[in-house]
C-alpha positions, 0 to 999 in steps of 0.5 A: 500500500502507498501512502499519500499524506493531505494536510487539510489545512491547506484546504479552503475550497475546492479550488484549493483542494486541486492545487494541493492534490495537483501537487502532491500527487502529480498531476500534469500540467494541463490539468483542469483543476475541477473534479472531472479532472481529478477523476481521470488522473486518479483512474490512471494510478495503474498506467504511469505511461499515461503521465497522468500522474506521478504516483503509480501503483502495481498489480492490487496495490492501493493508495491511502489518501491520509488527509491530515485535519480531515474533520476540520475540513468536513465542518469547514468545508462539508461540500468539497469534502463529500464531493472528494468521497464521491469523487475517490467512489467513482474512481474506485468503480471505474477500477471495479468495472474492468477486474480490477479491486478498490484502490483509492481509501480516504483516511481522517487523520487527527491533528494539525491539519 
């Protein structure tokens, strides 16, 4: 299993949110920075020679996004956190639709977010 840590007090809005997941995770440069966006990188954690990002995981391995504050972040911005799940569902059903297991479990981490 990978990890992936999300401080979630760099998280305002969604806007925010992209730029830190972009970050973090790699996403190229041509990136849209809305959740259609997100959804197609992510679904190409298992094909790094997509280049749509930089985190890449083998044969059923996972990636545990730990978000770092993430309650705070559910109070402070319940919108962009639900869709955040939504979003780590879809992505884990277009996994399941070709054979493949979940790979993507969001993980709220306590403390200084």
């Amino acid at each position: 299993m990978k990890t992936v840590r999300i401080q979630g007090s760099s998280i305002d809005d969604e806007k925010s949110l992209h730029r830190k997941f972009a970050s973090v995770m790699g996403f190229p440069g041509f990136y849209g920075g809305n959740w259609n966006a997100w959804i197609d990188c992510m679904s190409y954690l298992t094909s790094p020679e997509a280049g749509m990002t930089a985190f890449h995981l083998v044969a059923d391995e996972e990636l545990r996004i730990d978000l770092v504050g993430g309650k705070s972040l559910q109070v402070r911005c319940p919108k962009v956190f639900e869709t955040l799940a939504e979003c780590a569902e879809t992505v884990n059903a277009r996994f399941k639709s070709h054979g493949e297991r979940a790979r993507i479990t969001i993980n709220i981490v306590e403390g200084a977010g």
